[in-house]
N, C-alpha and C positions, 0 to 999 in steps of 0.2 A: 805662606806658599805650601808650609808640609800639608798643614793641616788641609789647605785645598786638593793635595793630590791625594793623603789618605780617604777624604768622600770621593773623590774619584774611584781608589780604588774600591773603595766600598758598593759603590753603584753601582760596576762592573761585573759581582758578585752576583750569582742566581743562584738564592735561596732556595731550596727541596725538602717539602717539607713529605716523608712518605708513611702514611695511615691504612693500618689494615697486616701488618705481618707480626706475628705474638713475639716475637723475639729474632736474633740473627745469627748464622752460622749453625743452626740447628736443624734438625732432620725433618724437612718441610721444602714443598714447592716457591714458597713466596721469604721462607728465610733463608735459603739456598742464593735464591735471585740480590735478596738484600745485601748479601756477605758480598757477592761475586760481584755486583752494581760500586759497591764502596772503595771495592778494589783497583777493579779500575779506574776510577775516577780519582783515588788518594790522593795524586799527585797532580789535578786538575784547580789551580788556582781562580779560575773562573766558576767555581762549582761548588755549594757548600752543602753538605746533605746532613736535616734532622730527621733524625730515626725513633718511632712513636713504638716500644715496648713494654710488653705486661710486665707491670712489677709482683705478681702473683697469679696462681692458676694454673689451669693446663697452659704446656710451650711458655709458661715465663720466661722471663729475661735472665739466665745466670751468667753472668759476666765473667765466672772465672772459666768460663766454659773457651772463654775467646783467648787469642794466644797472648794479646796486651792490650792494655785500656790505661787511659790517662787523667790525670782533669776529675778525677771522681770527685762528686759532691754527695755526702751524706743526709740521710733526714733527719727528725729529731729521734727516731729510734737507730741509729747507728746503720742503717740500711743503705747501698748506692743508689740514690735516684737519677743522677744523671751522670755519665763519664763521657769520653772521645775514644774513638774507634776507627781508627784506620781515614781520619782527620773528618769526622763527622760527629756532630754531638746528635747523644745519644741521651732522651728521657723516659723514664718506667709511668706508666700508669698502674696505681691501686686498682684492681679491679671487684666490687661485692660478690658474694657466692650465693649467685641467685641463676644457675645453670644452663642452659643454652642461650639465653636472653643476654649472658653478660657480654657475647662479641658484637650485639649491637650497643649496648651500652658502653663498652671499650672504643671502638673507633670514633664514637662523637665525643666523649671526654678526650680521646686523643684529641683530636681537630680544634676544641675547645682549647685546651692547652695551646696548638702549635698557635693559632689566634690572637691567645695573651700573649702568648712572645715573639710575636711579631708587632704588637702594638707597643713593648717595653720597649722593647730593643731598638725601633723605629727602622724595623726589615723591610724595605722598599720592593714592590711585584714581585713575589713570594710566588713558588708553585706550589700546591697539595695535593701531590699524587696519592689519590686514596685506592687502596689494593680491594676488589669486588663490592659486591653491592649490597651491602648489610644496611648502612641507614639512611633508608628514601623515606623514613617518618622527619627525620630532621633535615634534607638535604636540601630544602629552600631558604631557611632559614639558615646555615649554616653556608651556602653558595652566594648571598645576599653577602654575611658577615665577610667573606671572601674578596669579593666587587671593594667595600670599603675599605680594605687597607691593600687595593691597589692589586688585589692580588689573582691567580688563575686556578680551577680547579678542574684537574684531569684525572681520567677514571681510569682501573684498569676491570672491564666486569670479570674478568677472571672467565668459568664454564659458565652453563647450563643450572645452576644451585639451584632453582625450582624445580626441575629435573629426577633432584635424588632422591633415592628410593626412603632414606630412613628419615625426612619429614614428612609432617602429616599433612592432609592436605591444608587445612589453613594456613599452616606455617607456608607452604608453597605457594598457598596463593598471595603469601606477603612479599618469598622470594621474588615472585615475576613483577609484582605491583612497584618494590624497591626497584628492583633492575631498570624497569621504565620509567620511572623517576630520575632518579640518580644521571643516567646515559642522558636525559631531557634536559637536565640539569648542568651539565660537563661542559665544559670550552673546546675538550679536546677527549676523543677516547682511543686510551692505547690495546690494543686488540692483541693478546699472543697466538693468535690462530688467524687465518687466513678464511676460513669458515667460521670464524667470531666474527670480523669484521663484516664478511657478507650476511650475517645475521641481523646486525647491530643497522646496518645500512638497508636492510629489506623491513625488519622489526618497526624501528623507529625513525625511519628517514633522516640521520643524523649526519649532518653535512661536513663534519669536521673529523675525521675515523683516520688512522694509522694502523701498522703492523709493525709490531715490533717482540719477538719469539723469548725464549727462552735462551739461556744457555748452555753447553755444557764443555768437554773437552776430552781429547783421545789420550792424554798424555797416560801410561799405564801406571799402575798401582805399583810406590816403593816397595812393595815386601815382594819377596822371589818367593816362587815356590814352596820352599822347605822352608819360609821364616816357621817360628815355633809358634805364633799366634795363630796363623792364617792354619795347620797343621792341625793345632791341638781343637780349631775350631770343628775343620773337618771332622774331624776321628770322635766328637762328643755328638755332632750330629748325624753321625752315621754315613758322612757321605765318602767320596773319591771325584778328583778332577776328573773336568769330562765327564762324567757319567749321572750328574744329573740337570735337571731341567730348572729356572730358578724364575721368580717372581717377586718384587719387593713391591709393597705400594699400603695403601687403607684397605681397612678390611670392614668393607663395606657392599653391599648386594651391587651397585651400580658399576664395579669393578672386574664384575661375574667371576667371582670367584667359584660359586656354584658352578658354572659352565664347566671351567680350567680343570676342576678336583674331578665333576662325574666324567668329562670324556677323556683326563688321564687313564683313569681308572679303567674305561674301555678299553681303553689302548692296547696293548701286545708291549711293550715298551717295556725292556727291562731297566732302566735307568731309573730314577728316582726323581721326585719332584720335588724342591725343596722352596717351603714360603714363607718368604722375611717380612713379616705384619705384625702389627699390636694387636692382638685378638679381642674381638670383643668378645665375651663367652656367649653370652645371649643367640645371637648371630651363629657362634658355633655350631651349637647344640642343636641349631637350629638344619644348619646344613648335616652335620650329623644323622640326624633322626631321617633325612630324605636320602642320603648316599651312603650311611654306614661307612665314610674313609679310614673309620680306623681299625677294621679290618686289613687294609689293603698296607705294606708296610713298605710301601715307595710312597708314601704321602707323608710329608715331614712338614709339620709346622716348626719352625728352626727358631723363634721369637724374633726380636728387634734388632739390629747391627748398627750403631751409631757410631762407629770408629772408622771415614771415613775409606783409608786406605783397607781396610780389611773388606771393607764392601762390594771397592772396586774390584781387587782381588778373587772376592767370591764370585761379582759380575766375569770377570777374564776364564776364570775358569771353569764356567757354565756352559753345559754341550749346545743349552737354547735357552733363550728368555721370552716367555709367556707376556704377551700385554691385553689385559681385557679392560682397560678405560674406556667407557663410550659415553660421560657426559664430562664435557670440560675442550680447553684448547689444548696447546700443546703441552704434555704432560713432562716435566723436570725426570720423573724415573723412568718415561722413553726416549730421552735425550741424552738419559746415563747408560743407557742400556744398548744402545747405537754406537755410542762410544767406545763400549766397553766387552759385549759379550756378542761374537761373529754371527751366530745364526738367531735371530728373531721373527718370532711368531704371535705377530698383533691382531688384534679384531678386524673386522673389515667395515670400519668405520669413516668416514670422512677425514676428520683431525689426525685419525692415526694415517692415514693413507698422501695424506698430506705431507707429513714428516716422514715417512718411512721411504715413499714413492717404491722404486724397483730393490731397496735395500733389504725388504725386509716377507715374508711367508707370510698369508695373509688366511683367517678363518671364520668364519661367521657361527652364529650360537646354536644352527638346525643341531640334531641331533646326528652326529656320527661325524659331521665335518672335521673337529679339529683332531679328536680320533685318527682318523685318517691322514690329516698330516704329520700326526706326531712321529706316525710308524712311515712317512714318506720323509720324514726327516731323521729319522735312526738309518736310515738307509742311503741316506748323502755322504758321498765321499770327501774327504780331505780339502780338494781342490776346490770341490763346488762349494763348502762349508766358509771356506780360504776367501771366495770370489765377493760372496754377501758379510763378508768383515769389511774387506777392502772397503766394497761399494757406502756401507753403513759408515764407516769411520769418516767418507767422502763427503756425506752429507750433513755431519757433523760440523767439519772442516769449513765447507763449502759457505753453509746458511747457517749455524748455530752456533759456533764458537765466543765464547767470552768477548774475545776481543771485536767483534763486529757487533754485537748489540750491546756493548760499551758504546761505542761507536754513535752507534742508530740512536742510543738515549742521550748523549752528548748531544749530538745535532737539534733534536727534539727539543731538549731542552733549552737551547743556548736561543732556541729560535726565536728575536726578537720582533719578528714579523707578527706575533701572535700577541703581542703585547696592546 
Protein backbone atom coordinates (compact mmCIF):
# COMPACT_ATOMS: atom_id res chain seq x y z
CA UNK A 1 0.00 0.00 0.00
CA UNK A 2 2.94 2.55 0.84
CA UNK A 3 4.46 1.75 -2.20
CA UNK A 4 1.06 2.46 -4.10
CA UNK A 5 0.59 5.70 -2.45
CA UNK A 6 4.34 6.92 -3.02
CA UNK A 7 3.52 6.40 -7.27
CA UNK A 8 0.55 8.19 -6.47
CA UNK A 9 2.42 10.79 -5.11
CA UNK A 10 4.84 10.61 -7.69
CA UNK A 11 2.30 11.07 -10.50
CA UNK A 12 0.80 14.04 -8.82
CA UNK A 13 4.14 15.71 -9.37
CA UNK A 14 4.71 18.16 -12.49
CA UNK A 15 7.97 17.88 -13.68
CA UNK A 16 9.64 21.57 -15.03
CA UNK A 17 12.06 21.21 -16.90
CA UNK A 18 13.33 25.14 -17.81
CA UNK A 19 15.93 25.73 -20.88
CA UNK A 20 17.41 28.93 -22.08
CA UNK A 21 18.61 31.00 -18.82
CA UNK A 22 22.79 30.91 -18.30
CA UNK A 23 22.66 30.52 -14.82
CA UNK A 24 20.21 31.86 -11.50
CA UNK A 25 20.12 34.81 -9.28
CA UNK A 26 22.35 36.68 -11.51
CA UNK A 27 22.14 40.07 -13.17
CA UNK A 28 19.85 39.19 -16.14
CA UNK A 29 16.27 39.30 -17.22
CA UNK A 30 15.60 35.43 -17.49
CA UNK A 31 18.01 34.72 -14.25
CA UNK A 32 16.20 37.23 -12.20
CA UNK A 33 12.70 35.43 -13.30
CA UNK A 34 14.45 31.88 -12.62
CA UNK A 35 15.50 32.90 -8.77
CA UNK A 36 12.10 34.69 -8.23
CA UNK A 37 9.97 31.59 -10.07
CA UNK A 38 11.94 28.96 -7.48
CA UNK A 39 10.93 31.06 -4.82
CA UNK A 40 7.77 30.96 -5.04
CA UNK A 41 7.04 27.83 -5.82
CA UNK A 42 9.87 26.20 -2.85
CA UNK A 43 7.25 25.19 -0.87
CA UNK A 44 4.85 23.96 -3.72
CA UNK A 45 4.86 20.14 -3.31
CA UNK A 46 2.98 19.59 -6.38
CA UNK A 47 5.81 21.30 -8.51
CA UNK A 48 9.37 20.12 -9.04
CA UNK A 49 11.44 22.47 -11.07
CA UNK A 50 15.04 21.35 -13.12
CA UNK A 51 17.05 24.17 -13.72
CA UNK A 52 19.53 23.82 -17.19
CA UNK A 53 22.84 26.12 -16.26
CA UNK A 54 26.26 26.90 -17.99
CA UNK A 55 28.89 25.18 -16.32
CA UNK A 56 31.25 27.72 -18.11
CA UNK A 57 31.39 30.99 -20.12
CA UNK A 58 29.75 34.06 -20.03
CA UNK A 59 26.75 34.17 -17.00
CA UNK A 60 27.96 30.58 -15.81
CA UNK A 61 26.58 29.06 -13.16
CA UNK A 62 28.49 29.98 -9.82
CA UNK A 63 26.79 28.51 -6.99
CA UNK A 64 28.57 30.14 -4.38
CA UNK A 65 27.02 33.04 -5.66
CA UNK A 66 23.43 31.64 -4.16
CA UNK A 67 22.77 32.12 -0.55
CA UNK A 68 22.60 27.84 -0.11
CA UNK A 69 22.63 24.94 -2.14
CA UNK A 70 22.47 21.23 -1.11
CA UNK A 71 22.71 17.79 -2.73
CA UNK A 72 25.94 18.76 -4.60
CA UNK A 73 27.19 16.16 -6.99
CA UNK A 74 30.75 16.67 -8.22
CA UNK A 75 32.35 15.61 -11.62
CA UNK A 76 35.43 13.80 -12.12
CA UNK A 77 37.40 16.90 -12.05
CA UNK A 78 36.16 17.98 -8.48
CA UNK A 79 33.72 20.55 -10.07
CA UNK A 80 29.62 21.03 -8.87
CA UNK A 81 27.55 19.60 -11.73
CA UNK A 82 24.44 19.44 -10.16
CA UNK A 83 23.12 20.80 -6.51
CA UNK A 84 19.32 21.78 -5.09
CA UNK A 85 18.26 25.24 -4.79
CA UNK A 86 15.52 26.50 -3.14
CA UNK A 87 14.06 22.53 -3.69
CA UNK A 88 14.80 22.36 -7.45
CA UNK A 89 17.68 20.43 -8.94
CA UNK A 90 19.89 22.23 -10.52
CA UNK A 91 22.34 20.86 -13.73
CA UNK A 92 25.53 22.77 -15.37
CA UNK A 93 26.06 22.23 -18.91
CA UNK A 94 29.99 22.24 -20.34
CA UNK A 95 29.60 24.55 -22.82
CA UNK A 96 32.82 24.59 -26.10
CA UNK A 97 34.30 28.13 -26.86
CA UNK A 98 33.17 28.46 -30.21
CA UNK A 99 31.44 32.30 -29.52
CA UNK A 100 28.06 33.31 -30.41
CA UNK A 101 26.96 29.88 -31.74
CA UNK A 102 27.63 28.34 -28.26
CA UNK A 103 23.86 29.65 -26.79
CA UNK A 104 22.37 27.62 -29.66
CA UNK A 105 24.54 24.92 -28.88
CA UNK A 106 23.76 25.20 -25.05
CA UNK A 107 20.15 25.04 -24.95
CA UNK A 108 19.91 21.79 -27.19
CA UNK A 109 22.53 19.94 -25.15
CA UNK A 110 20.41 21.41 -22.29
CA UNK A 111 17.06 19.73 -23.70
CA UNK A 112 19.16 16.74 -24.57
CA UNK A 113 20.22 16.15 -20.99
CA UNK A 114 16.72 17.13 -19.47
CA UNK A 115 15.45 14.09 -22.06
CA UNK A 116 18.07 11.45 -20.68
CA UNK A 117 16.65 12.28 -17.42
CA UNK A 118 13.62 11.92 -17.87
CA UNK A 119 13.93 8.52 -19.49
CA UNK A 120 16.32 7.28 -16.32
CA UNK A 121 14.28 8.44 -13.87
CA UNK A 122 11.01 7.40 -15.69
CA UNK A 123 9.53 11.23 -15.28
CA UNK A 124 5.99 10.89 -16.28
CA UNK A 125 4.41 14.39 -18.78
CA UNK A 126 7.35 16.51 -17.99
CA UNK A 127 7.12 20.23 -19.18
CA UNK A 128 10.10 22.01 -21.01
CA UNK A 129 9.73 25.49 -20.81
CA UNK A 130 12.60 26.61 -23.14
CA UNK A 131 13.28 30.51 -22.51
CA UNK A 132 13.45 32.32 -26.43
CA UNK A 133 14.12 31.10 -29.56
CA UNK A 134 17.60 30.05 -30.40
CA UNK A 135 17.26 26.41 -31.61
CA UNK A 136 14.48 26.11 -34.52
CA UNK A 137 17.48 24.07 -36.56
CA UNK A 138 16.80 21.16 -33.82
CA UNK A 139 13.40 21.98 -32.63
CA UNK A 140 11.41 19.18 -34.61
CA UNK A 141 13.36 16.82 -33.79
CA UNK A 142 13.88 17.57 -30.30
CA UNK A 143 9.70 18.37 -30.02
CA UNK A 144 9.16 14.84 -31.55
CA UNK A 145 11.71 13.44 -28.64
CA UNK A 146 9.41 15.46 -26.22
CA UNK A 147 5.70 13.69 -27.67
CA UNK A 148 7.65 10.36 -26.65
CA UNK A 149 8.17 10.33 -23.12
CA UNK A 150 4.81 11.79 -22.75
CA UNK A 151 5.84 15.01 -22.45
CA UNK A 152 4.76 19.06 -23.33
CA UNK A 153 6.91 21.81 -24.81
CA UNK A 154 6.27 25.49 -24.03
CA UNK A 155 8.01 28.41 -25.38
CA UNK A 156 8.73 31.62 -23.90
CA UNK A 157 9.91 33.77 -27.39
CA UNK A 158 11.13 36.23 -25.18
CA UNK A 159 11.57 40.00 -27.72
CA UNK A 160 11.92 40.76 -31.13
CA UNK A 161 15.92 38.98 -31.33
CA UNK A 162 15.87 39.35 -35.20
CA UNK A 163 15.30 42.70 -34.58
CA UNK A 164 18.72 43.68 -32.89
CA UNK A 165 20.79 45.95 -34.18
CA UNK A 166 24.24 44.03 -33.38
CA UNK A 167 23.37 40.81 -35.64
CA UNK A 168 24.18 40.62 -39.09
CA UNK A 169 21.75 40.22 -41.33
CA UNK A 170 22.04 36.27 -41.88
CA UNK A 171 22.40 35.77 -38.40
CA UNK A 172 18.83 37.57 -38.34
CA UNK A 173 17.45 35.98 -40.93
CA UNK A 174 18.06 32.67 -38.76
CA UNK A 175 16.66 34.67 -35.58
CA UNK A 176 13.15 35.05 -37.51
CA UNK A 177 13.33 31.57 -39.41
CA UNK A 178 14.02 29.84 -35.51
CA UNK A 179 11.18 32.05 -33.97
CA UNK A 180 8.77 30.54 -36.69
CA UNK A 181 9.76 27.30 -36.13
CA UNK A 182 10.15 26.93 -32.63
CA UNK A 183 6.35 29.13 -31.87
CA UNK A 184 5.06 26.20 -34.85
CA UNK A 185 6.41 23.79 -32.90
CA UNK A 186 5.04 24.74 -28.95
CA UNK A 187 1.89 23.29 -27.24
CA UNK A 188 1.74 26.31 -25.58
CA UNK A 189 3.41 29.87 -25.93
CA UNK A 190 4.05 31.94 -22.89
CA UNK A 191 4.11 35.55 -24.04
CA UNK A 192 5.63 38.36 -21.25
CA UNK A 193 4.08 41.18 -23.34
CA UNK A 194 0.64 41.65 -24.30
CA UNK A 195 2.06 43.06 -27.77
CA UNK A 196 4.12 39.53 -27.92
CA UNK A 197 1.22 37.74 -27.73
CA UNK A 198 -0.74 39.89 -30.35
CA UNK A 199 2.35 39.43 -32.55
CA UNK A 200 2.69 35.68 -32.05
CA UNK A 201 -1.15 35.40 -32.84
CA UNK A 202 -1.16 37.93 -36.05
CA UNK A 203 2.57 36.30 -37.02
CA UNK A 204 1.90 32.80 -36.91
CA UNK A 205 -1.73 32.03 -36.25
CA UNK A 206 -0.88 30.09 -33.11
CA UNK A 207 -3.99 28.86 -31.44
CA UNK A 208 -2.65 28.11 -28.02
CA UNK A 209 -0.89 31.84 -26.64
CA UNK A 210 -0.98 33.05 -22.91
CA UNK A 211 0.24 36.12 -21.09
CA UNK A 212 2.15 35.80 -18.37
CA UNK A 213 4.74 39.27 -17.45
CA UNK A 214 7.40 39.56 -15.43
CA UNK A 215 7.95 40.30 -11.97
CA UNK A 216 9.21 42.71 -9.71
CA UNK A 217 8.50 44.26 -6.17
CA UNK A 218 8.22 47.84 -4.26
CA UNK A 219 9.47 46.56 -1.05
CA UNK A 220 12.62 49.49 -0.77
CA UNK A 221 16.13 48.78 -0.61
CA UNK A 222 17.76 47.67 3.19
CA UNK A 223 20.47 50.28 3.24
CA UNK A 224 19.35 53.97 4.51
CA UNK A 225 20.73 56.60 3.22
CA UNK A 226 23.99 57.09 4.90
CA UNK A 227 24.84 53.23 4.84
CA UNK A 228 28.77 53.63 4.02
CA UNK A 229 28.44 51.42 0.84
CA UNK A 230 25.55 53.01 -0.82
CA UNK A 231 27.68 56.57 0.38
CA UNK A 232 31.21 55.61 -0.53
CA UNK A 233 29.61 54.44 -3.91
CA UNK A 234 28.09 57.93 -4.46
CA UNK A 235 31.18 60.08 -3.61
CA UNK A 236 33.69 57.63 -6.24
CA UNK A 237 31.11 58.30 -8.90
CA UNK A 238 30.68 61.70 -8.52
CA UNK A 239 27.15 61.76 -7.76
CA UNK A 240 24.43 63.20 -4.91
CA UNK A 241 20.87 61.92 -4.29
CA UNK A 242 18.37 63.47 -6.27
CA UNK A 243 20.53 65.08 -8.57
CA UNK A 244 20.95 62.67 -11.00
CA UNK A 245 19.34 60.87 -13.87
CA UNK A 246 20.00 56.83 -13.81
CA UNK A 247 19.70 54.03 -16.54
CA UNK A 248 20.72 50.34 -16.07
CA UNK A 249 20.34 47.92 -18.86
CA UNK A 250 22.70 46.25 -22.14
CA UNK A 251 24.69 48.48 -23.90
CA UNK A 252 23.67 47.72 -26.88
CA UNK A 253 22.36 50.36 -30.12
CA UNK A 254 18.71 48.77 -29.89
CA UNK A 255 18.64 50.28 -26.19
CA UNK A 256 19.43 53.96 -27.71
CA UNK A 257 21.57 54.62 -25.70
CA UNK A 258 22.85 57.08 -28.47
CA UNK A 259 19.40 58.94 -28.18
CA UNK A 260 19.59 59.17 -24.11
CA UNK A 261 23.60 60.55 -24.04
CA UNK A 262 23.08 63.20 -27.40
CA UNK A 263 19.61 64.68 -26.14
CA UNK A 264 21.13 64.68 -22.41
CA UNK A 265 23.62 66.62 -23.52
CA UNK A 266 21.09 69.14 -25.21
CA UNK A 267 19.55 69.51 -22.36
CA UNK A 268 19.98 72.58 -19.86
CA UNK A 269 19.91 70.02 -17.13
CA UNK A 270 22.16 70.60 -14.51
CA UNK A 271 21.98 67.21 -12.77
CA UNK A 272 24.07 64.42 -13.96
CA UNK A 273 23.30 61.37 -15.90
CA UNK A 274 24.62 58.31 -14.41
CA UNK A 275 24.79 54.58 -16.67
CA UNK A 276 24.91 51.20 -15.02
CA UNK A 277 26.08 48.87 -18.22
CA UNK A 278 28.90 46.48 -19.20
CA UNK A 279 30.48 48.59 -21.75
CA UNK A 280 31.33 47.33 -24.77
CA UNK A 281 34.19 49.48 -25.95
CA UNK A 282 33.88 48.94 -29.63
CA UNK A 283 30.18 50.46 -29.31
CA UNK A 284 31.74 53.21 -27.26
CA UNK A 285 34.14 54.62 -29.13
CA UNK A 286 31.73 54.38 -31.38
CA UNK A 287 29.24 56.74 -29.83
CA UNK A 288 32.01 58.74 -28.82
CA UNK A 289 33.44 59.66 -32.14
CA UNK A 290 29.39 60.91 -33.15
CA UNK A 291 28.67 62.87 -29.67
CA UNK A 292 32.02 63.74 -28.13
CA UNK A 293 30.18 62.76 -24.34
CA UNK A 294 33.17 63.04 -22.83
CA UNK A 295 33.39 66.33 -22.98
CA UNK A 296 30.21 66.99 -21.21
CA UNK A 297 31.04 65.87 -17.33
CA UNK A 298 27.33 65.07 -16.38
CA UNK A 299 27.69 62.02 -18.50
CA UNK A 300 28.95 59.22 -16.15
CA UNK A 301 29.40 55.91 -17.28
CA UNK A 302 29.45 54.36 -13.40
CA UNK A 303 30.23 50.42 -14.57
CA UNK A 304 28.17 47.35 -13.49
CA UNK A 305 26.23 47.12 -9.87
CA UNK A 306 25.62 43.47 -9.09
CA UNK A 307 24.86 43.94 -5.23
CA UNK A 308 21.34 43.80 -5.29
CA UNK A 309 20.38 46.13 -2.49
CA UNK A 310 22.90 48.75 -3.51
CA UNK A 311 21.03 48.95 -6.99
CA UNK A 312 17.79 49.34 -5.59
CA UNK A 313 19.16 52.06 -3.50
CA UNK A 314 20.85 53.85 -6.43
CA UNK A 315 17.23 53.22 -8.37
CA UNK A 316 15.32 55.12 -4.96
CA UNK A 317 17.58 57.68 -5.03
CA UNK A 318 17.50 58.76 -8.85
CA UNK A 319 15.76 62.27 -9.57
CA UNK A 320 14.57 60.06 -12.98
CA UNK A 321 15.07 56.87 -14.82
CA UNK A 322 15.78 56.92 -18.46
CA UNK A 323 14.22 53.69 -20.48
CA UNK A 324 15.12 53.40 -24.19
CA UNK A 325 14.24 49.40 -24.78
CA UNK A 326 12.25 49.13 -28.12
CA UNK A 327 12.83 45.48 -29.13
CA UNK A 328 11.69 42.91 -26.71
CA UNK A 329 8.52 42.48 -24.02
CA UNK A 330 8.22 43.49 -20.86
CA UNK A 331 11.61 44.57 -19.78
CA UNK A 332 12.75 43.11 -15.89
CA UNK A 333 14.92 46.80 -15.48
CA UNK A 334 11.45 48.59 -16.22
CA UNK A 335 9.80 46.66 -13.83
CA UNK A 336 12.63 47.51 -11.35
CA UNK A 337 12.63 50.76 -12.13
CA UNK A 338 8.64 51.27 -11.46
CA UNK A 339 9.29 49.90 -8.44
CA UNK A 340 11.82 51.57 -7.34
CA UNK A 341 12.75 55.16 -8.75
CA UNK A 342 9.37 57.91 -8.72
CA UNK A 343 9.64 59.76 -11.90
CA UNK A 344 10.33 57.66 -15.17
CA UNK A 345 11.08 58.56 -18.71
CA UNK A 346 10.39 55.59 -21.28
CA UNK A 347 10.47 55.47 -24.98
CA UNK A 348 7.17 55.69 -26.58
CA UNK A 349 6.91 52.46 -27.67
CA UNK A 350 4.23 49.84 -27.34
CA UNK A 351 5.73 47.27 -24.68
CA UNK A 352 6.97 50.26 -22.66
CA UNK A 353 3.62 51.97 -22.90
CA UNK A 354 1.94 48.89 -22.03
CA UNK A 355 3.64 48.56 -18.66
CA UNK A 356 4.03 52.03 -17.73
CA UNK A 357 0.37 53.09 -18.98
CA UNK A 358 -0.37 56.83 -17.15
CA UNK A 359 2.80 55.91 -14.58
CA UNK A 360 5.33 56.95 -16.28
CA UNK A 361 6.87 60.43 -19.01
CA UNK A 362 6.92 59.26 -22.34
CA UNK A 363 9.58 60.34 -25.35
CA UNK A 364 10.22 59.41 -28.82
CA UNK A 365 13.86 59.56 -30.55
CA UNK A 366 12.92 62.83 -33.17
CA UNK A 367 15.45 65.09 -32.40
CA UNK A 368 14.88 67.63 -29.45
CA UNK A 369 11.91 65.47 -27.91
CA UNK A 370 13.50 63.97 -24.90
CA UNK A 371 15.58 67.32 -24.42
CA UNK A 372 12.66 68.80 -23.81
CA UNK A 373 11.31 66.61 -21.38
CA UNK A 374 14.16 66.38 -19.36
CA UNK A 375 14.34 70.24 -18.63
CA UNK A 376 10.11 69.68 -18.30
CA UNK A 377 10.98 67.23 -15.68
CA UNK A 378 13.84 69.37 -13.56
CA UNK A 379 10.95 71.68 -13.31
CA UNK A 380 8.25 69.22 -11.61
CA UNK A 381 7.66 69.85 -8.20
CA UNK A 382 7.66 67.45 -5.10
CA UNK A 383 4.06 66.59 -5.24
CA UNK A 384 3.70 66.00 -9.02
CA UNK A 385 7.27 63.87 -8.85
CA UNK A 386 5.35 62.21 -5.45
CA UNK A 387 2.06 61.49 -7.71
CA UNK A 388 3.92 59.21 -10.66
CA UNK A 389 5.79 57.20 -7.62
CA UNK A 390 2.44 56.40 -6.12
CA UNK A 391 0.93 55.61 -9.60
CA UNK A 392 4.15 53.55 -10.69
CA UNK A 393 4.61 51.50 -7.51
CA UNK A 394 0.43 50.95 -8.34
CA UNK A 395 1.23 49.09 -11.29
CA UNK A 396 3.74 47.28 -9.89
CA UNK A 397 1.56 46.09 -7.21
CA UNK A 398 -1.53 45.79 -9.22
CA UNK A 399 -0.14 43.39 -12.48
CA UNK A 400 3.57 42.61 -11.64
CA UNK A 401 4.35 41.54 -8.32
CA UNK A 402 6.07 38.30 -7.65
CA UNK A 403 3.48 36.77 -6.11
CA UNK A 404 0.72 36.94 -8.93
CA UNK A 405 2.74 35.53 -11.74
CA UNK A 406 3.87 32.88 -9.26
CA UNK A 407 0.45 32.56 -9.25
CA UNK A 408 -0.25 32.82 -13.15
CA UNK A 409 2.64 29.99 -13.75
CA UNK A 410 1.39 27.78 -10.88
CA UNK A 411 -2.10 27.56 -12.63
CA UNK A 412 -0.35 27.27 -16.09
CA UNK A 413 1.44 24.75 -15.06
CA UNK A 414 -0.65 22.57 -12.96
CA UNK A 415 -3.12 22.78 -16.00
CA UNK A 416 -4.03 19.31 -16.56
CA UNK A 417 -6.37 19.97 -19.15
CA UNK A 418 -3.43 20.34 -21.63
CA UNK A 419 -2.25 17.21 -21.12
Amino acid sequence: MAELNNAAASEAVQHIFIIGSKSIGQYGGYETFVDRLLGEHEHVRSIKYHVACKANGDGYMDESKLSSISDAVKDKDGKVSEFTYKNAHVFKIPCPNIGPAVAVYYDRAALCYALRYCREKGIKNPIFYVLTCRIGLFIKGLAKQIREVGGRYYLNPDGHEWMRAKWSKPVRSYWKWSEKTMVGCADLVICDSVNIEKYIKKEYSHPNTTYIAYGADIEPSAMRDDAPEFTSWLKKKGLEIGKYYLVVGRFVPENNFETMIREFMRSKSKKNFALITNVNQKFLNELEEKLHFKADPRIKFVGTVYDKELLKKIRECAYGYFHGHEVGGTNPSLLEALGSTRLNLLLDVGFNKEVGQDAALYWKKSEGCLSNLIEKADMMNADEIGRYGDKAKGRIKDAFSWGYIGDRYKQVFLDRGNK
